[in-house]
C-alpha positions as CSV (number, residue, x, y, z in Angstrom):
1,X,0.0,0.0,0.0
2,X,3.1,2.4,0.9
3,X,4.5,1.6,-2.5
4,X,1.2,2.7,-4.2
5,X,1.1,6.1,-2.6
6,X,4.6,6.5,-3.1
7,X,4.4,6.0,-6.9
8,X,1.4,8.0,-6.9
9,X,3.4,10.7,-5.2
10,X,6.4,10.6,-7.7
11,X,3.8,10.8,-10.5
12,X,2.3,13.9,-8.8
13,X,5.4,16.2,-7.8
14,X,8.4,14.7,-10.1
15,X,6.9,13.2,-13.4
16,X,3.9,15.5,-14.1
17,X,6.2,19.1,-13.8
18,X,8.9,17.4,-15.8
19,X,6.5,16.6,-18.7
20,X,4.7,20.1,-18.5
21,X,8.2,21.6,-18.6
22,X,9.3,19.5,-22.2
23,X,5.9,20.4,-23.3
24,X,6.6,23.4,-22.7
25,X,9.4,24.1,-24.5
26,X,8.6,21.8,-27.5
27,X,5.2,24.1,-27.7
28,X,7.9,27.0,-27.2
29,X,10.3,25.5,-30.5
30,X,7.4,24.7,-32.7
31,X,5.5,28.1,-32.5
32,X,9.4,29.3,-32.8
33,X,10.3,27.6,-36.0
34,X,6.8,28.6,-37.8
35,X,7.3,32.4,-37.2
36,X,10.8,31.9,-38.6
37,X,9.0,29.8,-41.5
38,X,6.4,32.5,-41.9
39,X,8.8,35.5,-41.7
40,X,11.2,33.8,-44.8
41,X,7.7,33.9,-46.9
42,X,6.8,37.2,-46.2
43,X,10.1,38.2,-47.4
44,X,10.1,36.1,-50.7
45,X,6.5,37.7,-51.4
46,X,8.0,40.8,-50.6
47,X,11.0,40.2,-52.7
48,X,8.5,38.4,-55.3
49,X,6.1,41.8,-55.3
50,X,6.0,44.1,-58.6
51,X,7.7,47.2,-58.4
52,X,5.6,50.4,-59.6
53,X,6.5,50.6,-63.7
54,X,7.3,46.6,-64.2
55,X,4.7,44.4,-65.8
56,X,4.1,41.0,-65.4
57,X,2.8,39.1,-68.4
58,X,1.2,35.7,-66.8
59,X,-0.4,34.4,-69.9
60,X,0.3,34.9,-73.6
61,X,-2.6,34.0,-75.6
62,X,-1.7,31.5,-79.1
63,X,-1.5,33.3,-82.2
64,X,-4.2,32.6,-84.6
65,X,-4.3,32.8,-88.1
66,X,-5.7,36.2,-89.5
67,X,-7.2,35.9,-93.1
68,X,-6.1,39.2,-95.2
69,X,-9.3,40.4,-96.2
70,X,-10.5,39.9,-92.5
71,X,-10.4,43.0,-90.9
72,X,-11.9,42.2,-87.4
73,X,-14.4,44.2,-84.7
74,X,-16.2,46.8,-85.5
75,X,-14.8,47.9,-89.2
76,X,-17.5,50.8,-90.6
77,X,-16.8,51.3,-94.0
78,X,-16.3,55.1,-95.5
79,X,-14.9,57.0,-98.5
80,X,-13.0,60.4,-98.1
81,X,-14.7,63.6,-99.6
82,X,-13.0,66.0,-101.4
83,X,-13.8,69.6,-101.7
């Protein structure tokens, strides 16, 4: 019965503190490696972000074939007048 108590009491006061205190500072590494991991991509955005003047061309549309008497939109025909 003594040895019961006794374990019981080791559990309390010695192995419970011990694990909150690697917890702890696991909890304390983790959070510390994803600001460190969040802080290198804000930087390559940053580094990544247009500067004012520079364009960006993400897609380039396939050239199609034009037909030479095709003129294309809105064409109004019109003859000059001379005075």
């Amino acid at each position: 019965m003594l040895k019961l108590i006794a374990i019981i009491l080791v559990m309390v006061y010695v192995v419970m503190p011990l694990l909150r205190f690697l917890m702890k500072g696991y909890v304390i590494t983790q959070v510390h490696k994803k600001m460190s991991e969040q802080e290198i991509r804000s930087k390559q955005a940053a580094s990544k972000a247009r500067k004012e003047g520079s364009i960006d061309v993400d897609f380039v549309p396939p050239k199609t074939k034009t037909k030479t008497d095709d003129v294309g939109g809105d064409y109004v025909p019109y003859e000059e007048i001379k005075d």
